[in-house]
C-alpha positions in Angstrom: 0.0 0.0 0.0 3.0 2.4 0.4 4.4 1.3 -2.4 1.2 2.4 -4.3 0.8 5.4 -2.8 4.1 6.9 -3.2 4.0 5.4 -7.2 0.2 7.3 -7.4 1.8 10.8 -5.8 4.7 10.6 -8.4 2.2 10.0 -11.3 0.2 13.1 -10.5 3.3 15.5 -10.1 4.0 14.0 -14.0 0.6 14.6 -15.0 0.4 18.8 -13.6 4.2 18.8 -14.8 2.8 18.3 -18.7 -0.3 20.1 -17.9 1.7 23.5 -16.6 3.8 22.5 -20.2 0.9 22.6 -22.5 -0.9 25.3 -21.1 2.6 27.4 -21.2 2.8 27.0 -24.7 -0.7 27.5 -25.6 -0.7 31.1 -24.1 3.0 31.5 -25.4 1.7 30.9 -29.0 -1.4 33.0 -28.2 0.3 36.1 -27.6 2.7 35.3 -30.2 0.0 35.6 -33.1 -1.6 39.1 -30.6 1.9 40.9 -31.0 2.2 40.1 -34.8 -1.1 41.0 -35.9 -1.1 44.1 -34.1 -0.7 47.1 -37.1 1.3 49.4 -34.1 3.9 46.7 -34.3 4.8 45.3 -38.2 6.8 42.4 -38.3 10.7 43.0 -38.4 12.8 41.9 -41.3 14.1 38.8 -41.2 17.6 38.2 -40.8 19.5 38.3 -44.7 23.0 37.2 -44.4 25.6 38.3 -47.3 25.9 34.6 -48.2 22.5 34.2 -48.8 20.0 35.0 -52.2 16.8 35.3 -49.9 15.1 38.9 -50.1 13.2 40.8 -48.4 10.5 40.8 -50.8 9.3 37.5 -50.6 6.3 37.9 -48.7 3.7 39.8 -50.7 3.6 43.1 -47.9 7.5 43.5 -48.7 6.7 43.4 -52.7 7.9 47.0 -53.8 5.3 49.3 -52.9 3.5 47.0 -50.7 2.1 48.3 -47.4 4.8 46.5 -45.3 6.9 49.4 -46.7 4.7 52.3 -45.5 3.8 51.0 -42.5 7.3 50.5 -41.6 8.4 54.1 -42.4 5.3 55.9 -41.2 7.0 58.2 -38.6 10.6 58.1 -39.6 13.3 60.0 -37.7 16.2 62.3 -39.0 19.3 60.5 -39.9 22.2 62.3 -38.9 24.9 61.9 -41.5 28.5 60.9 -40.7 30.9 63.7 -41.4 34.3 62.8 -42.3 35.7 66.2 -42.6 35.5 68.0 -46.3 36.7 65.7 -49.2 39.9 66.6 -51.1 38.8 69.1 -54.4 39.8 67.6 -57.2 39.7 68.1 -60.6 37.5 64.9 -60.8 37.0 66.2 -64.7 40.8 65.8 -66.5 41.6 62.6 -64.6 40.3 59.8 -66.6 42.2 59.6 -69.9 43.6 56.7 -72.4 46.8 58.1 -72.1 49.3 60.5 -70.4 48.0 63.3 -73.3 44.2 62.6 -74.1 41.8 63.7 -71.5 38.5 62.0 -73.6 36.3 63.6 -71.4 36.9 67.4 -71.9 36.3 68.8 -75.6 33.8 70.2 -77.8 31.1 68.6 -79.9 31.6 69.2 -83.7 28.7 68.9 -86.6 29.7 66.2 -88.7 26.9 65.1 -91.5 29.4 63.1 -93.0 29.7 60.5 -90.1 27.1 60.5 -87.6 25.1 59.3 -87.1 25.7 56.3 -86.4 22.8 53.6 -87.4 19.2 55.2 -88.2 16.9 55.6 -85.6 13.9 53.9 -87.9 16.1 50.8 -88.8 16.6 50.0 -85.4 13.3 47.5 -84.2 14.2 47.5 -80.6 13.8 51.5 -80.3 11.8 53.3 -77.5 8.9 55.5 -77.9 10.6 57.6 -75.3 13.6 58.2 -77.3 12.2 58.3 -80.6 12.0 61.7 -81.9 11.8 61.7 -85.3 9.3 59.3 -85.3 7.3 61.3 -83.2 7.4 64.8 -85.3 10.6 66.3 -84.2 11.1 68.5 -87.2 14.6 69.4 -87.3 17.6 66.7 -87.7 20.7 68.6 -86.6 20.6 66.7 -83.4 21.8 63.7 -85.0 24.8 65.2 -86.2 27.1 66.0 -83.8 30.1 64.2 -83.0 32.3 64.6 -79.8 35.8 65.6 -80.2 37.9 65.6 -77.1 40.8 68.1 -76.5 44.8 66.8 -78.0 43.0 63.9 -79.8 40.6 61.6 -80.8 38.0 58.8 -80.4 38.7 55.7 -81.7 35.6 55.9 -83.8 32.7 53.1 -83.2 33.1 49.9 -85.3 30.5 47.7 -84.3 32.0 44.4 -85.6 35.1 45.0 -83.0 32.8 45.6 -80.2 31.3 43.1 -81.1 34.5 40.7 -80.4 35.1 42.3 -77.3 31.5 40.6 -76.3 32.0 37.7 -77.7 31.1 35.0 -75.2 29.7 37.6 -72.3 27.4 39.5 -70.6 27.7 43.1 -70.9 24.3 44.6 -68.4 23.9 48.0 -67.7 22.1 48.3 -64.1 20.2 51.9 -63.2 17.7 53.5 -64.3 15.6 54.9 -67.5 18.8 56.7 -68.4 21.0 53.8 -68.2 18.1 51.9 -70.3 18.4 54.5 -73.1 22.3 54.2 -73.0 21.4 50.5 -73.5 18.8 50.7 -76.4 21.4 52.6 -77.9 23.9 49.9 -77.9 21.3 47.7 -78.9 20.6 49.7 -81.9 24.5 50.0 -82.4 25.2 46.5 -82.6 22.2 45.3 -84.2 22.6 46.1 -87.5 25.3 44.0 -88.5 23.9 41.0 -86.9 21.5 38.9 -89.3 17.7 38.8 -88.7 18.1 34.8 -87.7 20.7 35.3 -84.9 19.7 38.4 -82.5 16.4 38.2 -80.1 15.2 40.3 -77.2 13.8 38.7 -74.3 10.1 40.1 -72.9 10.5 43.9 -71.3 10.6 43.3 -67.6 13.4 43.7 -64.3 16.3 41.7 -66.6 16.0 42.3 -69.8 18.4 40.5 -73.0 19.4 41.1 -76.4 20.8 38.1 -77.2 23.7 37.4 -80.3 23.8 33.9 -80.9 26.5 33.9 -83.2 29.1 35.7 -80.9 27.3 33.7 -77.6 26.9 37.2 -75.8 24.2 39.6 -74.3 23.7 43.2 -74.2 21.5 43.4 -70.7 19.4 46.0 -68.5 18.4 45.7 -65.5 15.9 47.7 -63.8 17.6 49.2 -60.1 17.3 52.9 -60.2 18.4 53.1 -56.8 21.3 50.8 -56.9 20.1 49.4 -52.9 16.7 47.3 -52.6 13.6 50.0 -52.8 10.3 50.3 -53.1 10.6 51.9 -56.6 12.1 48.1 -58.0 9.2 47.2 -60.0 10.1 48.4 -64.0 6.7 49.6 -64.3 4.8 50.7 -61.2 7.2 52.8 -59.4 5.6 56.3 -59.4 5.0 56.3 -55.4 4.5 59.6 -52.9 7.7 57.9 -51.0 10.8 56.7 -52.3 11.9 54.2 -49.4 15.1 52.2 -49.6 17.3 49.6 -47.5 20.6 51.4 -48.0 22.6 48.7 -46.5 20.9 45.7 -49.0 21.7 45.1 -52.4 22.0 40.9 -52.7 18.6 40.8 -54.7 19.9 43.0 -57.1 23.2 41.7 -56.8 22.2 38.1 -57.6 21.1 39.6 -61.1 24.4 41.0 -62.0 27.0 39.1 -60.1 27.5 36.7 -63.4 27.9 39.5 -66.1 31.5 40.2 -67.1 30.9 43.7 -67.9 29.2 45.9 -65.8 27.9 49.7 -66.5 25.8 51.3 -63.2 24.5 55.1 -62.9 22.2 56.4 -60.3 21.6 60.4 -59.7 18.0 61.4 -60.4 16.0 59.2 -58.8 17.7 61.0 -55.7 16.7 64.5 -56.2 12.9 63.9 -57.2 11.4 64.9 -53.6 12.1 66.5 -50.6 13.0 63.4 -48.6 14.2 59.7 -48.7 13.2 57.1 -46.0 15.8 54.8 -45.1 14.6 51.0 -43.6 17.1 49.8 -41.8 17.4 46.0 -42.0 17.9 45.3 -38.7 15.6 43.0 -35.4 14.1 46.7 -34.2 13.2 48.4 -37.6 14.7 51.7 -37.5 13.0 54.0 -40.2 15.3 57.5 -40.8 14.8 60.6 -43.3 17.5 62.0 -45.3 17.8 64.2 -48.4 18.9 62.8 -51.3 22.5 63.2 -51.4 22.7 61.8 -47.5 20.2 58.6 -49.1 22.6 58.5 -51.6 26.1 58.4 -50.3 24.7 55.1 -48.2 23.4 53.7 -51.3 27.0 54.7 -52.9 28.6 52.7 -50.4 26.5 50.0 -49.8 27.4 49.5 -53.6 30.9 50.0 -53.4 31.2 47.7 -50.6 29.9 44.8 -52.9 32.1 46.1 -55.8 35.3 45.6 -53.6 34.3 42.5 -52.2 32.8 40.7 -55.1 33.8 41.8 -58.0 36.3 39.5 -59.7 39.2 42.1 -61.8 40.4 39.0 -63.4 37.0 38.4 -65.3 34.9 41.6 -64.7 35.1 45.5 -65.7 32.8 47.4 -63.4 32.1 50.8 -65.3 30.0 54.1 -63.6 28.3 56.9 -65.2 28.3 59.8 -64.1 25.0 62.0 -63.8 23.1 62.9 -67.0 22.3 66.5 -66.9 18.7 68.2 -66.7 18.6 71.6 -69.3 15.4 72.5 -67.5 15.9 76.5 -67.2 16.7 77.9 -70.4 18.1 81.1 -68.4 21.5 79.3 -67.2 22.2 79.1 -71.1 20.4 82.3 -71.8 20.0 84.8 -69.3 16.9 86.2 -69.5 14.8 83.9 -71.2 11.8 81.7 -69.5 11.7 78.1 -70.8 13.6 75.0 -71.0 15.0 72.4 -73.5 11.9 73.2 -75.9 12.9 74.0 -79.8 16.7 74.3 -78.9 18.3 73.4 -82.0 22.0 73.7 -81.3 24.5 73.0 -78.3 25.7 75.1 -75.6 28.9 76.9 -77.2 30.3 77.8 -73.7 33.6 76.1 -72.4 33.2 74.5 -68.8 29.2 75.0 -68.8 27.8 73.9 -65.7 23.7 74.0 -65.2 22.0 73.5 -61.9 20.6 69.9 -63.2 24.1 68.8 -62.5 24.7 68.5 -58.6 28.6 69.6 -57.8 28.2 68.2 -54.3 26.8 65.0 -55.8 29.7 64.5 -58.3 32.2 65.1 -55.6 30.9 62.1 -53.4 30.5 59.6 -56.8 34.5 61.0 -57.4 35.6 60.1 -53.5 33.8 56.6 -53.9 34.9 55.6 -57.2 38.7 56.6 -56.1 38.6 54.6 -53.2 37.7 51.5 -55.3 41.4 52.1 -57.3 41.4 50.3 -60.6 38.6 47.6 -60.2 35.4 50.7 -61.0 36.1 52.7 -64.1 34.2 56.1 -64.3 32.4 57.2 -67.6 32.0 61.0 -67.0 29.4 62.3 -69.6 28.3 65.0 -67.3 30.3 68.3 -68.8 30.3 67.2 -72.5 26.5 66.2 -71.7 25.4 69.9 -70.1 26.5 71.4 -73.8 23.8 69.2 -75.2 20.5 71.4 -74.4 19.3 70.4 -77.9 19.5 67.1 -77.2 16.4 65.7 -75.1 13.3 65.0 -76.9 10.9 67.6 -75.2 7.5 67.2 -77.0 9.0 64.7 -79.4 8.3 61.5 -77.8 5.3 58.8 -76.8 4.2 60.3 -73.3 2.2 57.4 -71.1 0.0 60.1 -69.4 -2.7 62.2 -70.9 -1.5 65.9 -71.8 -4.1 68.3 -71.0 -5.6 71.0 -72.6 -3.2 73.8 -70.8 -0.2 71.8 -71.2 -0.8 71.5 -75.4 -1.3 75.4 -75.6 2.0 75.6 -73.5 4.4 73.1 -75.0 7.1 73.5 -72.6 5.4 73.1 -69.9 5.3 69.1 -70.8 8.2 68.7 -72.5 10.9 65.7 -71.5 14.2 67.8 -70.8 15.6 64.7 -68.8 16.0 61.6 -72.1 17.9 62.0 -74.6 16.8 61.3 -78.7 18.3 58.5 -80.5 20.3 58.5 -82.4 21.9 61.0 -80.3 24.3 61.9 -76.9 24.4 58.2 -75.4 26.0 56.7 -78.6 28.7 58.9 -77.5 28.5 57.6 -73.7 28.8 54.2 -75.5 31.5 55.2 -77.7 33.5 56.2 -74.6 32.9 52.7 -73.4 34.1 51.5 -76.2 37.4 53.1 -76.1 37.9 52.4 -72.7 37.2 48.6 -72.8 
């Protein structure tokens, strides 16, 4: 009987034991699912390693422009920058050159019927609406004409059938945004031509997309990252959002699209200057949400980018190029002082040496200048800004397909609608490719 007694009192300390157990976890889970369902509290991003190709967009509410994005950053705090003490002025300009005595990116453009341009914008079947001016009423050709002729020498001039052996067997991608795309549906339309009907193809419009040349077994690539970090602006097509939110210290989703390529050509600069402010989501346990202004947002995204540049990048089997910004010819009073309009029927380029417009930020090209030199010889910069500000006759102002409706008020008032930010084709980005060209 003691036996059974003390065998009884042990079974029902193991019976309340699992009881206190299961009822533990059943409140545990309980408040589990209470704290994530609460909108005060959104769920934190998960942890994303730099050996890993997860994103952060996998669940739908982190899709770009999905509400996990504004909830996140719905009262964001100021970032306070880190300042490193002024940057060393240099003359950023007259340092990039082929040799000791050419300095391809200061010069003058000439008018040159004879040679440019290049390939004809109505012969090229891969050309944007956006770009195409001719095709959309642009009256004038003189645009087409002009050819850039740097100081103490000259370009090698374009021969596509050499390019076209420096591709063979790999990826050339340019990764940005629509500026970069045009720069790329001008090499496209560069290329194309002497490539037969039967052996070039272009893969759907969408993040990636290809021009394929079977015969040489290379790509010409874009892909869609106008912010160079992950953002809520990722998506090709719906990216027109009140706020532009990135992760300034994440990049592997893009990175995973790119990584392969064995020529690389980024460019980032206006996507940062359209609004006041930029939210920054940290991807970190506690979710800290900042605000910054675009050259702050930028310089993180700048080095977020660099970082994966100097620690990925392979110099034995990759060239990693950057652009420099493409200027804005907005105010036609920087070029002409006293007028009141923009880009709108300018027919010919700024004639004045060292022109410098307020669509090109100086503080901006400073910071791209420090980051590029600290990556030494494995980033290569392309710097079309200068010999791009003479090119106010360049954009397509009313001369293009526009997506939206133009009013009433904006068709009495052409300027007031008119796209001083692209650039025609055939036009100034053959000659950003031309410099590419030379330099590869």
């Amino acid at each position: 009987m003691h036996k059974w007694s003390r065998r009884r009192a042990h079974l029902f300390l193991l019976i309340s034991l699992f009881t206190i157990i299961l009822l533990s976890t059943f409140l545990s889970n309980h408040n589990s699912k209470t704290i994530h369902s609460s909108t005060d509290h959104p769920p934190s991003f998960p942890t994303h390693t730099t050996t890993s190709n997860s994103s952060l967009f996998s669940p739908n509410q982190w899709l770009p422009g999905g509400p996990g994005w504004s909830r996140a950053c719905s009262a964001p705090r100021s970032y306070r920058p880190r300042r490193d003490g002024a940057a060393a002025q240099r003359k950023w300009w007259k340092e990039r050159s082929l040799d000791g005595n050419c300095d391809l990116f200061s010069g003058r453009w000439v008018y040159d019927e004879r040679l440019y341009p290049l390939y004809n914008e109505s012969e090229c079947p891969w050309m944007s609406d956006q770009l195409a001016c001719r095709k959309h009423g642009r009256p004038e050709e003189q645009y087409k004409h002009w050819r850039w002729q740097p100081h103490g020498c000259h370009l090698k001039r374009w021969n596509a059938l050499e390019m076209l052996e420096k591709l063979r067997g790999k990826r050339l991608m340019f990764v940005g945004d629509s500026l970069n795309r045009g720069q790329w549906i001008s090499m496209v339309c560069l290329l194309q031509s002497v490539i037969p009907a039967d052996k070039k193809s272009m893969s759907p419009n969408a993040a990636l997309t290809i021009f394929k040349m079977e015969e040489y077994n290379a790509t010409v690539e874009f892909y869609w990252a106008p912010l160079l970090v992950e953002s809520n602006s990722d998506d090709p097509v719906n990216h027109r959002l009140d706020d532009r939110i990135i992760l300034p210290d994440k990049l592997l989703k893009h990175a995973s699209q790119w990584e392969n390529a064995d020529i690389l050509v980024f460019n980032s600069y206006l996507w940062w200057r359209s609004g006041p402010k930029i939210k920054l989501l940290w991807s970190r346990e506690d979710l800290i949400c900042e605000e910054a202004d675009g050259l702050d947002a930028m310089t993180l995204a700048m080095e977020t980018w660099a970082n994966w540049v100097s620690s990925r990048a392979d110099p034995r089997r990759q060239r990693v190029f950057f652009v420099t910004m493409s200027p804005t010819h907005l105010w036609s009073r920087e070029w002409n002082p006293g007028s009141e309009g923009n880009c709108y029927q300018e027919t010919t380029p700024i004639n004045i040496e060292g022109y410098w417009g307020s669509g090109s930020d100086l503080d901006t090209m400073r910071m791209v200048d420090n980051v590029l030199n600290s990556l030494g010889s494995k980033a290569t910069v392309i710097n079309i800004t200068q010999l791009s500000e003479y090119r106010k006759d360049g954009h397509p102002s009313i001369y293009r397909k526009f997506w939206e409706t133009i009013s009433p008020e904006q068709l009495s008032n052409p300027a007031s609608y008119s796209d001083c930010i692209h650039w025609c084709l055939p036009g100034v980005p053959d000659v950003w490719n031309e410099l590419l060209f030379n330099l590869l």
